[in-house]
C-alpha angles and dihedrals in degrees: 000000000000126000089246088051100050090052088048085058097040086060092037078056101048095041088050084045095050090044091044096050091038103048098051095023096068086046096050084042096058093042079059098045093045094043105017094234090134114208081348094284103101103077103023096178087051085047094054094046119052076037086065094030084129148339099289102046087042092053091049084045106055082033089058090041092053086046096054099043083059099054098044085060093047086050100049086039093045096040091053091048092058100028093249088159130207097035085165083086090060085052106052089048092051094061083035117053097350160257091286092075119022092055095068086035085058092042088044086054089045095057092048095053096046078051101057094037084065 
């Protein structure tokens, strides 16, 4: 991959971070502002069921969970292979704000550093 090309995907990345964090995050801020179940922590029992309120939420939910705890491998495992270092704070976004967007910022971290790596 060219120079040119990993910059083209860094901003790809950070403009993927900035949408994924944005779009879910002002719904999930107005569900906290209108129950105060804030990011969805506050009130975990409320959380899980209104989550597993029916078939089709509960299969997006157990699909997204998969999802994340795959993720959350390939990052710690990736991050070790090119040196990327604290991978925990991938991780706490991750349980915080979501996988939407702290999957591309990982992914925008990741090409930086195989750029730079050369």
């Amino acid at each position: 991959m060219t120079p040119t090309d990993s910059r083209t995907m860094q901003r790809v990345y950070l403009a993927l971070a900035v949408v994924g964090y944005l779009v879910p995050g002002s719904l999930m801020l107005a569900y906290s502002v209108d129950t105060g179940n804030w990011l969805f922590w506050a009130d975990p029992a409320r959380t899980t069921a209104e989550l597993f309120v029916n078939r089709t939420s509960t299969t997006f939910a157990l699909d997204l969970f998969g999802t994340v705890v795959v993720a959350l491998v390939w990052m710690t495992h990736e991050a070790r292979r090119i040196g990327l270092g604290r991978v925990w704070r991938f991780w706490v976004l991750t349980l915080v704000f979501g996988l939407a967007g702290t999957l591309p910022l990982f992914l925008y971290f990741r090409e930086r550093r195989l750029a730079a790596r050369g």
